[in-house]
C-alpha positions in Angstrom: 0.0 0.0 0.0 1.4 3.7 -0.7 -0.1 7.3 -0.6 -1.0 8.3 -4.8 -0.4 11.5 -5.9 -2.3 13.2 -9.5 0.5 15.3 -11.4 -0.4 17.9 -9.8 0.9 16.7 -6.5 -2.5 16.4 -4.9 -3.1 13.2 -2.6 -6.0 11.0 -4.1 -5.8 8.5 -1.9 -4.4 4.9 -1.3 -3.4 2.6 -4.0 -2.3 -0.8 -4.3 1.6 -1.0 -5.5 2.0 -3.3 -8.6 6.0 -3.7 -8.9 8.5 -5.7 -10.4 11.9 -4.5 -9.1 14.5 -3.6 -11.2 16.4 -7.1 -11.5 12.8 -9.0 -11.6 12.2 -6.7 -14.6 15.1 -7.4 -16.0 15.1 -11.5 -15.9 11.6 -11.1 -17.2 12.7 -9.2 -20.4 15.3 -11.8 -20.4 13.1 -14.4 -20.4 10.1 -13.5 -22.6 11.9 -11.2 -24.9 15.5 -12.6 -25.7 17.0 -9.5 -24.4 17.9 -7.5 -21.5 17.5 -3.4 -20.8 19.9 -1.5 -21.2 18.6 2.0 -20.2 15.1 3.0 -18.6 13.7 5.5 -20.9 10.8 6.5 -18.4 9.2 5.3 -15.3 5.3 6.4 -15.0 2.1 4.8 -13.0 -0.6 4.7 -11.1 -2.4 1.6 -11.0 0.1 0.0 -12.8 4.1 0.0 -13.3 4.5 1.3 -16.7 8.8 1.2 -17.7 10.3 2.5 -21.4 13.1 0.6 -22.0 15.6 0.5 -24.5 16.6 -3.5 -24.8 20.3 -4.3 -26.1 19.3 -5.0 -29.8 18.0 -1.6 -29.8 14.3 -2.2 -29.7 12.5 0.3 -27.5 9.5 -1.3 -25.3 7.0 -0.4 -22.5 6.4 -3.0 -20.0 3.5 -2.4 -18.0 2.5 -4.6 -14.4 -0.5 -4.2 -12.9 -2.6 -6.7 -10.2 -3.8 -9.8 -11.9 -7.4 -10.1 -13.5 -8.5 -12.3 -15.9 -9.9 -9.9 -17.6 -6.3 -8.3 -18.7 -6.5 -11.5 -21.2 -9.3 -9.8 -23.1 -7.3 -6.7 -23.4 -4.9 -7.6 -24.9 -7.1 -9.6 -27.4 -8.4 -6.8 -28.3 -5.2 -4.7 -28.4 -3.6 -7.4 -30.5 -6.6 -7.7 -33.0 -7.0 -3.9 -33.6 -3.1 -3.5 -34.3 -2.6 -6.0 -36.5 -6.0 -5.0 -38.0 -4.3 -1.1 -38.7 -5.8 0.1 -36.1 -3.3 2.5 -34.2 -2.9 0.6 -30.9 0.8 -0.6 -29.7 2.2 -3.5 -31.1 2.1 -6.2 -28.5 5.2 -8.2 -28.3 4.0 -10.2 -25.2 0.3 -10.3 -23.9 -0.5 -10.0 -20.3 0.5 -13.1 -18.4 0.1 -14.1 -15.0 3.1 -13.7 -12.5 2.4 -14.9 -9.0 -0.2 -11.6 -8.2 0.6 -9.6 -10.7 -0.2 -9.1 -14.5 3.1 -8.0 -17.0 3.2 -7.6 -20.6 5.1 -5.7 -23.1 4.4 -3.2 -26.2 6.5 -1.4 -28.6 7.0 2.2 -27.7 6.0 4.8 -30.1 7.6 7.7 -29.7 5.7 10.0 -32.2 2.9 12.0 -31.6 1.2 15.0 -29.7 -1.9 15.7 -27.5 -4.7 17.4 -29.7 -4.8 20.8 -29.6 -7.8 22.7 -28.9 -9.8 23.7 -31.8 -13.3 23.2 -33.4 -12.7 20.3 -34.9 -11.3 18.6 -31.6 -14.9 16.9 -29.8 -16.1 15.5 -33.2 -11.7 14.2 -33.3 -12.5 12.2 -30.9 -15.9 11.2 -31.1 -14.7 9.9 -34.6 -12.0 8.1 -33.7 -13.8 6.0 -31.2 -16.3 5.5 -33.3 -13.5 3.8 -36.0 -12.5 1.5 -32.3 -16.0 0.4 -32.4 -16.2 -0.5 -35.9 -12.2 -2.2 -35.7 -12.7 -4.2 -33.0 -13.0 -8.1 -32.7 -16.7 -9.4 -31.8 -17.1 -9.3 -28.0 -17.7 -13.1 -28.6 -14.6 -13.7 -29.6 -12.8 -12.5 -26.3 -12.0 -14.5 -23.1 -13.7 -11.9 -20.7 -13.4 -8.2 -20.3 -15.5 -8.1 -16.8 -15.3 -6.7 -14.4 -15.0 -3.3 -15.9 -12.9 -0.4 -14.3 -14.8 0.9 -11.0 -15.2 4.5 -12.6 -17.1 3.2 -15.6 -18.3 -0.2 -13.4 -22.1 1.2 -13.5 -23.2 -2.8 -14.7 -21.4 -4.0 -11.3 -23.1 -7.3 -9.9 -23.0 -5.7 -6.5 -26.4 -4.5 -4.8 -24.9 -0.9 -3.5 -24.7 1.8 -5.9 -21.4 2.5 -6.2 -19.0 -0.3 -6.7 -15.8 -0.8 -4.7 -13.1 2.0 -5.5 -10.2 0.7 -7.1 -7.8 2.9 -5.8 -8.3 3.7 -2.6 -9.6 2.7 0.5 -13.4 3.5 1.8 -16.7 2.9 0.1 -18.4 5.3 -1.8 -22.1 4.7 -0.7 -21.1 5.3 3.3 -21.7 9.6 2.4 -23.9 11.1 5.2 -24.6 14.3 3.4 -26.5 15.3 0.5 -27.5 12.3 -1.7 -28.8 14.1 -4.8 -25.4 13.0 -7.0 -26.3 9.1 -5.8 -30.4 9.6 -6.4 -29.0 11.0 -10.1 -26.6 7.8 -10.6 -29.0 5.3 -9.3 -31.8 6.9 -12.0 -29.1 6.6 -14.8 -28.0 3.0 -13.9 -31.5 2.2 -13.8 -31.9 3.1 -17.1 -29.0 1.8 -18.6 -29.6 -2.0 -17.0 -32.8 -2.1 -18.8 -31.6 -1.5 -22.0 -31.8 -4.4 -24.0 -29.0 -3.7 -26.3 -26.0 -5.7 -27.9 -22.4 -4.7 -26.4 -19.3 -3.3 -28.5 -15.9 -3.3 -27.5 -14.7 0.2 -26.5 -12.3 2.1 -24.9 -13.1 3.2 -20.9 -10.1 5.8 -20.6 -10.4 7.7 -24.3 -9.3 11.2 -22.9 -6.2 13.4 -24.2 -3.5 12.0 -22.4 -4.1 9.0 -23.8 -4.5 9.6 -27.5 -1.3 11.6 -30.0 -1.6 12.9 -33.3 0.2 13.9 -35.8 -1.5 16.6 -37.9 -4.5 16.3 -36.3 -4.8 12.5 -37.1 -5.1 9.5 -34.7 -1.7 8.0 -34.5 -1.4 6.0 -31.5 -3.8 5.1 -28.5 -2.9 3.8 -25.2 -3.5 2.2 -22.0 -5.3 -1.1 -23.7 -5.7 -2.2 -19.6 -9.3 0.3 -19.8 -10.9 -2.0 -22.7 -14.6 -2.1 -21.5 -17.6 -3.6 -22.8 -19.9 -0.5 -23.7 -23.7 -0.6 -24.6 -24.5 -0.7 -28.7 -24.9 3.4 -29.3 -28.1 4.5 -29.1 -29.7 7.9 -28.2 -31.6 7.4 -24.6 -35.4 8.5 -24.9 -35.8 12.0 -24.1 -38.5 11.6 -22.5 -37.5 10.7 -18.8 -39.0 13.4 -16.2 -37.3 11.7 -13.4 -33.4 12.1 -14.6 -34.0 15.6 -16.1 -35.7 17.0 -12.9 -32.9 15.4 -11.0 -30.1 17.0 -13.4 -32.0 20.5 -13.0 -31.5 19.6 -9.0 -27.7 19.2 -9.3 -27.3 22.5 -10.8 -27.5 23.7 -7.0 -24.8 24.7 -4.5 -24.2 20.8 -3.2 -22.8 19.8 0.4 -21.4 16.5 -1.3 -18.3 16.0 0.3 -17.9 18.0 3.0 -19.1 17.0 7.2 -21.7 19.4 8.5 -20.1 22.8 10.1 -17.3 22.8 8.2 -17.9 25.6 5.4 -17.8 25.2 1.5 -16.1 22.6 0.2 -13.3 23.3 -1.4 -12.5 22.8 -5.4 -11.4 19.6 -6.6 -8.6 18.9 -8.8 -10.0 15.8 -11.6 -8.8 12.4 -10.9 -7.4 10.0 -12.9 -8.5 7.0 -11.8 -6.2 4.7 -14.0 -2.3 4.0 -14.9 -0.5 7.0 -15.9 -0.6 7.9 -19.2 2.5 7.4 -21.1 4.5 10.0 -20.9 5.4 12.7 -23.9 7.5 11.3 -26.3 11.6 10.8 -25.9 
């Protein structure tokens, strides 16, 4: 267990460490890869342990460990399928494989690329893109298992509370005795969505900036493969649902969510990423 910190320096909690030392890394490069590091070219995380390496033939690689789940085998299905497919997803030079607790694999690094900068065109960028994801990808029947998904998109959770079990920190989310108007929103939404009767697509849970570069405006590499999520078929929910727009129209009030009683305004939040770090700008 350790204290996480966002890159901002703020404390978000604690989070389960996922390491390979540096000789363990080392013999297991050896072993799976027919080579041994050379330099570290980065060292980044938050869930996970995410290493740049430079091997002795020259070949530059990311090996990423992270806890165990079974569902890491359906990743990298999926990440394997959409790069050989054209897709632009990471080579995978080994697949996520079980050792003792914890889950390592490797990729080939890509070093070019750039976050999207801001303009009109950026929202329908992305919206684009992940739309191409959705049409690339393998048939969820086809996979070994993607479940569960990540807690902060886990709304399909078999659990009976709410909210499911935080992922990277301690503490349950349901146990708030202040304002519940943010939970009576959720529970209306997950409602909704559990009665769909809709196929699922493959998708992408984490498809934010910091994990998507471009060069000249077009897609050229996606990461972080570990946030592959079964999503709902895309269809527009009916408009006609009193209950979550009158709730909505509540939250546009002054809340007391997440703050005790007597103790003044709460006081801004910085976002949270509540997944590995992204990989870092490129070397």
């Amino acid at each position: 267990m350790r204290r996480a910190h966002d890159r901002s320096g703020h404390d978000v909690g604690v989070v389960m460490s996922a390491r390979l030392d540096r000789p363990a890394l080392s013999e297991w490069c050896r072993r799976r890869l027919g080579n041994e590091p050379e330099q570290v070219l980065f060292e980044a995380g938050y869930l996970s342990q995410v290493t740049g390496l430079r091997l002795k033939n020259g070949a530059d690689i990311v090996v990423k460990v992270r806890p165990w789940q079974e569902r890491l085998t359906g990743c990298g299905q999926v990440q394997h399928s959409l790069s050989v497919s054209g897709f632009p997803a990471p080579p995978l030079l080994v697949p996520p494989e079980r050792l003792g607790q914890l889950g390592v694999s490797a990729e080939a690094l890509i070093h070019v690329g750039t976050l999207l900068a801001t303009e009109a065109d950026s929202a329908a960028r992305f919206a684009e893109t992940m739309a191409l994801l959705v049409r690339s990808a393998p048939h969820p029947a086809t996979l070994s298992t993607l479940a569960p998904s990540p807690a902060w998109v886990g709304w399909d959770h078999p659990a009976e509370k709410l909210w499911p079990a935080p992922d990277d920190r301690l503490g349950d989310l349901n146990d708030q005795p202040v304002d519940r108007w943010l939970d009576e929103i959720a529970e209306a939404i997950r409602t909704q969505l559990l009665a769909l009767d809709r196929p699922v697509v493959i998708g992408h849970g984490d498809w934010y900036s910091q994990n998507l570069r471009w060069v000249d405006r077009h897609l050229h590499v996606v990461h972080d493969w570990d946030r592959t999520v079964l999503l709902l078929s895309p269809r527009p929910l009916s408009p006609g649902k009193p209950r979550v727009r009158a709730l909505l129209d509540r939250s546009r009030r002054p809340s007391s969510v997440g703050r005790r009683p007597g103790c003044g305004p709460a006081p801004s939040t910085p976002r949270r990423r509540a997944s590995s770090a992204p990989i870092p700008p490129p070397h």
